[in-house]
VOGU-386674 format. One record per residue (C-alpha): x, y, z; residue number from 1; residue in three letters. Coordinates in nm, 3 decimals, padded with zeros to 5 digits. Example, Ala and Ser with C-alpha at 12.3 -4.5 7.8 and 13.67 -1.06 7.14 Angstrom:
2
+---------+---------+---------+-----+-----+
|       X |       Y |       Z |   i |  aa |
+---------+---------+---------+-----+-----+
|  01.230 | -00.450 |  00.780 |   1 | ala |
|  01.367 | -00.106 |  00.714 |   2 | ser |
+---------+---------+---------+-----+-----+
This chain:
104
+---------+---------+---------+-----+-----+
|       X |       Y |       Z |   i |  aa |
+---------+---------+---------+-----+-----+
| -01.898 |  12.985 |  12.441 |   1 | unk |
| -01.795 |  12.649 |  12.537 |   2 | unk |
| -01.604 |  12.443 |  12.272 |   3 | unk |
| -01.585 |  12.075 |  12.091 |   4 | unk |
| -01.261 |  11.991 |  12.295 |   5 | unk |
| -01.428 |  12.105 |  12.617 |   6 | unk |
| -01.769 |  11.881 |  12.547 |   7 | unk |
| -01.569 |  11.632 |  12.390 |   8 | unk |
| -01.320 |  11.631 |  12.767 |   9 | unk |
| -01.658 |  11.603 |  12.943 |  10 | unk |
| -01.842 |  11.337 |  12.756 |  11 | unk |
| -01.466 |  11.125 |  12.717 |  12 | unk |
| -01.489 |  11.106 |  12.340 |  13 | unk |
| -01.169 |  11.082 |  12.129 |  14 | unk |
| -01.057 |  11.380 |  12.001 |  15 | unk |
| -01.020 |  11.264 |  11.649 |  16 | unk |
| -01.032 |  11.538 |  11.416 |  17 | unk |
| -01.357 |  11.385 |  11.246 |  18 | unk |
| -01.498 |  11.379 |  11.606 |  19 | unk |
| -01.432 |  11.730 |  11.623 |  20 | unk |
| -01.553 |  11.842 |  11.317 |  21 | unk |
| -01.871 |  11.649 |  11.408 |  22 | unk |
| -01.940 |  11.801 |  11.796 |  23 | unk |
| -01.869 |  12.158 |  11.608 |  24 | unk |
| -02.153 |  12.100 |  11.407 |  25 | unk |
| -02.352 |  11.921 |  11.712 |  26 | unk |
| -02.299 |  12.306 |  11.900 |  27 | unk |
| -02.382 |  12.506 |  11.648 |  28 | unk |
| -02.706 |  12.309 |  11.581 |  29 | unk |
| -02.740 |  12.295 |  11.952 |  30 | unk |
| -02.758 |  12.666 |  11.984 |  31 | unk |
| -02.980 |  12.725 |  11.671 |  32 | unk |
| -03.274 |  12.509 |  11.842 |  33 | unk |
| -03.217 |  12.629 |  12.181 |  34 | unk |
| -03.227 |  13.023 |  12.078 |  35 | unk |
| -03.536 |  12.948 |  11.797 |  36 | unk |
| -03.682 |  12.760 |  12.118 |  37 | unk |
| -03.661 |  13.113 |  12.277 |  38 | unk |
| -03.706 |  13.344 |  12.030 |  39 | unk |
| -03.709 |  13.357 |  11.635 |  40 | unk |
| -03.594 |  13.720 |  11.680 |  41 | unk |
| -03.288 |  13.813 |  11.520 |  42 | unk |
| -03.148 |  14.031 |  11.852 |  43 | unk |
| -03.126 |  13.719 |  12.035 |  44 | unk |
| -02.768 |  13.608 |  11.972 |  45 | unk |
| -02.569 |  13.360 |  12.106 |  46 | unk |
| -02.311 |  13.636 |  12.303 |  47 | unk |
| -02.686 |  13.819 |  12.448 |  48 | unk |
| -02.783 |  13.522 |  12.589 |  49 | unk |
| -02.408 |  13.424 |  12.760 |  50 | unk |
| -02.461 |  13.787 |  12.906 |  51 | unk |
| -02.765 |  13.685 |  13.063 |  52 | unk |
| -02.678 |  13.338 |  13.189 |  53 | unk |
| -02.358 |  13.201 |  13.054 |  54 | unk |
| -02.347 |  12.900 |  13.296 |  55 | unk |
| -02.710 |  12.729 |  13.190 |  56 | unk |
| -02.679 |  12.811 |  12.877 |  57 | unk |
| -02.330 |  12.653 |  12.856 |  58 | unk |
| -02.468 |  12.360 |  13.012 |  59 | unk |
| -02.762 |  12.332 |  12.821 |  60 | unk |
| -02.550 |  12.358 |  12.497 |  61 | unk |
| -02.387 |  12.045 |  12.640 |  62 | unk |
| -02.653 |  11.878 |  12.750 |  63 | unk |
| -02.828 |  11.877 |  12.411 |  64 | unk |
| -02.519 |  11.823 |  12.202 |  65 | unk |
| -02.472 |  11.515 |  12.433 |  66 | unk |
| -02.846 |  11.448 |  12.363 |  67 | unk |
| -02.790 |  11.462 |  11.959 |  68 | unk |
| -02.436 |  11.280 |  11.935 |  69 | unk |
| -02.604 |  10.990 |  12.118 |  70 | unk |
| -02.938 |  11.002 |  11.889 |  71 | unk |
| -02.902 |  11.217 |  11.605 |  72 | unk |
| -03.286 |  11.163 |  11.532 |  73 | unk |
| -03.413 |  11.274 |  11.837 |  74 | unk |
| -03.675 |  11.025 |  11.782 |  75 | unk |
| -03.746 |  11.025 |  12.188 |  76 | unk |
| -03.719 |  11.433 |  12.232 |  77 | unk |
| -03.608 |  11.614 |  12.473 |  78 | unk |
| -03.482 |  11.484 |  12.796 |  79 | unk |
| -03.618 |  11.626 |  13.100 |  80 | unk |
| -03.273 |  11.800 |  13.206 |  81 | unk |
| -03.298 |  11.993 |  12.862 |  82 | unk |
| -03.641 |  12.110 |  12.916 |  83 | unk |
| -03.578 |  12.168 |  13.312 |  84 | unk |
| -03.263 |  12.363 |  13.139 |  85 | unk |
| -03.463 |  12.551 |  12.855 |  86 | unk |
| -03.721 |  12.638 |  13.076 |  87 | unk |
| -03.497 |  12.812 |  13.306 |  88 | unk |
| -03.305 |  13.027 |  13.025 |  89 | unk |
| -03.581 |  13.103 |  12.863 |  90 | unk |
| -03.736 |  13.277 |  13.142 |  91 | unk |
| -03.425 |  13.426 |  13.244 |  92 | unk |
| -03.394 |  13.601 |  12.873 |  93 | unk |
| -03.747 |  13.728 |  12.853 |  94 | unk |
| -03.699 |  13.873 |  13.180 |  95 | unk |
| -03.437 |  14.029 |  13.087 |  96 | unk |
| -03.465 |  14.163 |  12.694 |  97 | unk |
| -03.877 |  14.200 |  12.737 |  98 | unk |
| -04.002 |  14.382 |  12.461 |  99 | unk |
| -03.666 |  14.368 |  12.276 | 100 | unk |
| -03.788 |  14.001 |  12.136 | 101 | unk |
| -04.015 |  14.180 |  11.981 | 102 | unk |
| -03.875 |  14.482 |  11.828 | 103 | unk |
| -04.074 |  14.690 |  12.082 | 104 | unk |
+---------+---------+---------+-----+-----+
């Protein structure tokens, strides 16, 4: 999964260790609303969906911690790249785990 330093490179913020401390929370809450935005099932982990589509999900994770860091309230939603993004993942991991999602 991708990491602060790497988002951090990519955006061209400091790496401070506050700054880091800060983007490792922005992933982690990044990935909790992208796979609760998929699925609230508890198969759907973080490694299942980088099996399925490591590259938009990387991206997406980026996207949206990029999104947060720059308004932590959210208060205008998604962009469009994140839903475009979501939209696509989420497809892709119902297509692939089905009936998994829901203990089937």
């Amino acid at each position: 999964m991708i990491t602060a330093q790497e988002i951090m490179t990519e955006l061209h913020v400091d790496e401070t260790t506050e700054e880091t401390i800060v983007f490792e929370n922005l992933i982690q809450q990044a990935s909790a609303i992208i796979r609760g935005s998929i699925s609230f099932s508890s198969v759907l982990t973080d490694e299942r969906i980088m099996q399925i589509d490591a590259d938009v999900y990387t991206r997406l994770i980026t996207t949206l911690v990029d999104s947060i860091y720059r308004d932590r309230s959210m208060e205008k939603g998604y962009s469009k790249g994140v839903q475009i993004q979501l939209g696509q993942l989420k497809n892709r991991v119902v297509f692939e785990m089905g009936d998994e999602l829901n203990g089937v």
